[in-house]
C-alpha positions in Angstrom: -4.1 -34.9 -38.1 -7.0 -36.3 -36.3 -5.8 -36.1 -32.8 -5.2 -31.8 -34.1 -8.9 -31.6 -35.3 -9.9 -33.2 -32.6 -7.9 -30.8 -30.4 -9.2 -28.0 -32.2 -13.2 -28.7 -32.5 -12.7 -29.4 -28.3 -11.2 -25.8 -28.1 -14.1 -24.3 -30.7 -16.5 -26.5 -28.0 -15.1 -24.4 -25.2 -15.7 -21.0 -26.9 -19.2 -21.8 -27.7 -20.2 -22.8 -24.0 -18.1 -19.1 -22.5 -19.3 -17.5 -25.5 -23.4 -18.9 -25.0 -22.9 -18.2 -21.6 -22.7 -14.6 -22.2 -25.4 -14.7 -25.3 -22.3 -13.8 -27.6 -22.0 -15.4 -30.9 -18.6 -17.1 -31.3 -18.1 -16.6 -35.2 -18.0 -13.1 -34.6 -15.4 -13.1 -32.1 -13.1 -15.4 -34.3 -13.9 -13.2 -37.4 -12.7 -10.3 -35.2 -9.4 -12.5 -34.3 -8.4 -12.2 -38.6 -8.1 -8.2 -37.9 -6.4 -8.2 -34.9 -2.6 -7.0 -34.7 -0.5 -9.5 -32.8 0.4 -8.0 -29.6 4.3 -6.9 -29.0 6.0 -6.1 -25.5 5.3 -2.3 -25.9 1.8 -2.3 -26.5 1.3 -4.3 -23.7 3.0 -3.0 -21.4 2.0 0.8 -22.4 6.3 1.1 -22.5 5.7 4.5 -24.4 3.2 5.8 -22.1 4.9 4.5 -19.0 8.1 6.2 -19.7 6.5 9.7 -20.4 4.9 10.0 -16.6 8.3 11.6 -15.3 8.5 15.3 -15.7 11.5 17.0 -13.4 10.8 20.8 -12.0 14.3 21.5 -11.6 17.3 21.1 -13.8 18.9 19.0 -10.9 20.2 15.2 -12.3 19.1 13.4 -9.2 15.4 14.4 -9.0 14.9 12.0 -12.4 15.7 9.2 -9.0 13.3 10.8 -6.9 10.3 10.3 -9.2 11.0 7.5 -10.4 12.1 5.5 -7.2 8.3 7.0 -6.1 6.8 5.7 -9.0 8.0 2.7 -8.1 6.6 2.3 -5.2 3.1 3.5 -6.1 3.0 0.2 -8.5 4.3 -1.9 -5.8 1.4 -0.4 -3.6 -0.9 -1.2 -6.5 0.2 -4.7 -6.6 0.1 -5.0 -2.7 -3.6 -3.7 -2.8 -4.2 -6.1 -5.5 -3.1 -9.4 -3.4 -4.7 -8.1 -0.1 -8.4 -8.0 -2.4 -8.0 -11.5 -3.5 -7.9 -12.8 0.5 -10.3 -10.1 1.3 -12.7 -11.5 -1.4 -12.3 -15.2 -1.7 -15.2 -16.9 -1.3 -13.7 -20.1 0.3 -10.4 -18.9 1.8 -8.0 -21.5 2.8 -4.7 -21.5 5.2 -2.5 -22.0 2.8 -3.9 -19.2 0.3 -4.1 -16.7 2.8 -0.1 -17.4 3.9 0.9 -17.9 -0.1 -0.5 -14.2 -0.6 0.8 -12.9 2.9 4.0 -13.8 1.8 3.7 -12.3 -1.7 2.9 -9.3 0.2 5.4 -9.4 2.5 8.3 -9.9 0.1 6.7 -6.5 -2.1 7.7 -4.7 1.2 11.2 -6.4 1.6 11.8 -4.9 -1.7 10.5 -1.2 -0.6 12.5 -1.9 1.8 15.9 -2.5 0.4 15.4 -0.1 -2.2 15.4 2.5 0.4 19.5 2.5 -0.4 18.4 3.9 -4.3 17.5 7.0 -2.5 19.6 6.8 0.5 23.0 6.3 -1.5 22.0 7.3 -5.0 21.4 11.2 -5.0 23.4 13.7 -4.0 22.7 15.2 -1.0 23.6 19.0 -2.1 21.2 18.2 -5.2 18.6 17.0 -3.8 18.4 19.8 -1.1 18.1 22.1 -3.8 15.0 20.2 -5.7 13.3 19.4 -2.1 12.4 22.9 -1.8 10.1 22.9 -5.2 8.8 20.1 -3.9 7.2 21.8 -1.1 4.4 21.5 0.0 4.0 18.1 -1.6 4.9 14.8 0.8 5.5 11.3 0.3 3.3 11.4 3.7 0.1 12.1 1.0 0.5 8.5 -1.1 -3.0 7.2 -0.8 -2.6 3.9 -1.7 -0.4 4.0 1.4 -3.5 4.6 3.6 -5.8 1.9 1.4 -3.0 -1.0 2.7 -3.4 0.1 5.9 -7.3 0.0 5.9 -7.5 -3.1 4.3 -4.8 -4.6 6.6 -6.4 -4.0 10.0 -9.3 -2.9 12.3 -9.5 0.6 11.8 -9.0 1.1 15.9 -4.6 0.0 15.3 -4.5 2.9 13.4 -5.7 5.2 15.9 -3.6 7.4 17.5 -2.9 5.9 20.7 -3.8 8.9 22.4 -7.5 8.7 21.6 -8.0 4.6 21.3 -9.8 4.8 24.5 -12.6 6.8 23.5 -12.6 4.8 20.4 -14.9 1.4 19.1 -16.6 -0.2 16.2 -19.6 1.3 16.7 -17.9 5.4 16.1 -18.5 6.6 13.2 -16.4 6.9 10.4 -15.6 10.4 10.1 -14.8 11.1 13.4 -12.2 8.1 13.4 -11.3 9.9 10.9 -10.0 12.8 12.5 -8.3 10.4 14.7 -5.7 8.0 12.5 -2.4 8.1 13.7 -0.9 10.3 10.8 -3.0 13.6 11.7 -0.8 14.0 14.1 1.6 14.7 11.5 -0.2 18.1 10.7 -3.2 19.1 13.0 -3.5 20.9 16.2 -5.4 19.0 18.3 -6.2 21.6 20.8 -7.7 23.8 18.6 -8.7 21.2 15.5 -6.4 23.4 13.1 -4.7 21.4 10.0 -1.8 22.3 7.9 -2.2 22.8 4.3 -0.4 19.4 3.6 -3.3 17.5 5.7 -6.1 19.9 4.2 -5.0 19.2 0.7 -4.6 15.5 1.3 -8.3 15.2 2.6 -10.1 16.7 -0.4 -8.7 14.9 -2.8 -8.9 11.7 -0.5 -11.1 11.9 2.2 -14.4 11.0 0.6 -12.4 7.7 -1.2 -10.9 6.9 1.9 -13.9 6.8 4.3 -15.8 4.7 1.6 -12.8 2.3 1.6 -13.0 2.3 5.6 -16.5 1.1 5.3 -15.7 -1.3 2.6 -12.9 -3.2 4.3 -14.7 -2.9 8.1 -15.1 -6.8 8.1 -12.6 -8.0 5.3 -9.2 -6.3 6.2 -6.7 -9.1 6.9 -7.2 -8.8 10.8 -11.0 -10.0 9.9 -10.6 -12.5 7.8 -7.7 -14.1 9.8 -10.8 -14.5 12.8 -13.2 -15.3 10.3 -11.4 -18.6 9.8 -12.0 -22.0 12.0 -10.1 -22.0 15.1 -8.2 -25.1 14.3 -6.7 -22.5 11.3 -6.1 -20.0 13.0 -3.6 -22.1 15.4 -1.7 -22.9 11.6 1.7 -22.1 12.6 3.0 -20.9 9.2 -0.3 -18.8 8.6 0.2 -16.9 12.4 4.2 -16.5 10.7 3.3 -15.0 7.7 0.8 -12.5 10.1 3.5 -11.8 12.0 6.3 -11.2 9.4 4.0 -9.3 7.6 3.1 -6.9 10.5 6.8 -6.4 11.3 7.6 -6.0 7.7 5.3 -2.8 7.2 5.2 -1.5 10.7 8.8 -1.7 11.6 11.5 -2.6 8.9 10.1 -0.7 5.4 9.3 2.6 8.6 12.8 2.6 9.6 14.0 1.9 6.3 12.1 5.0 5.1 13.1 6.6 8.6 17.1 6.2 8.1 16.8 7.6 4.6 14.9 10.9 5.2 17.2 11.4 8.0 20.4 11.3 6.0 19.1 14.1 4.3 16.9 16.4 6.4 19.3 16.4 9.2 22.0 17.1 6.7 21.4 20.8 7.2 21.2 23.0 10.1 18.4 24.4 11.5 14.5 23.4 11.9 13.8 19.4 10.9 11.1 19.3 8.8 9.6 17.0 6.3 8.7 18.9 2.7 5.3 18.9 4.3 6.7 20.1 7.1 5.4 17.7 9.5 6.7 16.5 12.8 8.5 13.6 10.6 10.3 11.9 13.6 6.5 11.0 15.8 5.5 10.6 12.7 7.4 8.0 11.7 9.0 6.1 14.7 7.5 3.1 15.4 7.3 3.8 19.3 5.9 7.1 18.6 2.8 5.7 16.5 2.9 2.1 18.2 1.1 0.6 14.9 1.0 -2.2 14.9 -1.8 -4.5 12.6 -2.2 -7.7 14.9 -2.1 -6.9 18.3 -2.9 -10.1 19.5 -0.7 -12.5 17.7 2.3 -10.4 19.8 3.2 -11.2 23.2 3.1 -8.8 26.0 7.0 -8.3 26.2 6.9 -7.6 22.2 4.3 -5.5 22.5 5.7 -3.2 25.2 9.3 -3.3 22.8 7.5 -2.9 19.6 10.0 -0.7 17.2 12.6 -0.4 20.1 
């Protein structure tokens, strides 16, 4: 009994110091605990709310797969993002925490990956070129969250398109970058500066978040923080690993992944290929098209001139 109360007045202790600290009163907080509902599973989760996010347009069995397998991946963005801001924030960073949550990373796109075959082998093609055309002119191509990994993985001039990284540095601004990323390409005309409607639409919901984020992760994206550290770590074997596995992961593997799926279907039909957005999904997507690649530098020559081949 003594060792309990003395348990229990070292926890009250405790409250009183995080409590003081933030000029709350502690018997009020522990008054507020005797009305409190213990939490269940549900509640926590949001289960109800969670399961009430998927509304079909069609009547078509198989788009319930499509929206969900996408919802799926938004969270797995979400918990991406969330890993990259704890290396991109630490205020000491060490080797080994920067390869732990690499790896964490890396493995959240290993399972993109592999669950490519959900929506590879689990719809019907005939079905789900029927619902693909309500779909239009929505794209998986306009997933922000997408774009927010890439910014906050590299230096904003890897995901130039290569045509332009010339006339590119650190010191352009923002917005005109802009107009530059790789995936314009997938819907702008640069001779004349005209964008389709999927690009137009993506920008004003997007644009002014995304330069912001730009700005934000300018000197914290991984590629930063990787230089940031003391030579001797960044020589760390199983850190410049985890670099490079991640790199490959997202750039090569989870694109082809995503590559080999859409082409089972769009090229299941005769005709024009086109994307629901009705980009030019093949440059888009092939890694020696784009040539993306995060960190340049920890590639040799020879990989660099095979990258996605």
């Amino acid at each position: 009994m003594k060792i309990a109360e003395s348990n229990l007045q070292e926890q009250l202790d405790k409250l009183n110091d995080k409590f003081g600290a933030i000029n709350q009163k502690t018997e009020v907080h522990l008054e507020g605990l005797l009305w409190s509902k213990p939490i269940t599973y549900w509640d926590y989760i949001n289960t109800d709310a969670l399961l009430s996010l998927q509304n079909q347009r069609t009547t078509l069995p198989d788009e319930m797969v499509f929206i969900m397998y996408h919802q799926v991946n938004e969270l797995l963005f979400k918990m991406i993002l969330w890993e990259i801001q704890q290396i991109s924030y630490a205020k000491e960073l060490t080797t080994a925490f920067f390869t732990e949550r690499l790896m964490r990373i890396s493995r959240y796109f290993t399972m993109l990956t592999t669950s490519f075959d959900i929506m590879k082998d689990g719809m019907e093609v005939d079905q789900y070129m029927k619902f693909r055309n309500t779909l239009t002119p929505a794209s998986g191509f306009q997933s922000a969250q997408y774009r927010l990994v890439e910014f906050a993985s590299t230096d904003l001039i890897n995901l130039i398109d290569h045509r332009f990284r010339a006339t590119i540095d650190r010191n352009t601004p923002y917005d005109h970058a802009f107009e530059h990323l790789y995936w314009q390409a997938a819907g702008k005309d640069y001779k004349t500066g005209e964008k389709s409607y999927l690009i137009n639409e993506f920008e004003k919901k997007y644009k002014k978040e995304f330069l912001g984020f730009m700005e934000e992760y300018n000197t914290i994206n991984l590629w930063r923080k990787f230089k940031q550290l003391p030579v001797e770590d960044q020589l760390n074997s199983d850190l410049i690993e985890a670099m490079r596995y991640y790199d490959k992961t997202v750039n090569i593997t989870w694109v082809m992944g995503h590559y080999r799926t859409a082409e089972k279907y769009i090229d299941s039909v005769p005709g024009k290929k086109e994307a629901t957005g009705g980009s030019d999904w093949k440059k888009y997507m092939l890694p020696q098209y784009q040539r993306r690649i995060f960190f340049p530098e920890l590639w040799s020559a020879e990989e660099l001139a095979n990258w996605g081949n």
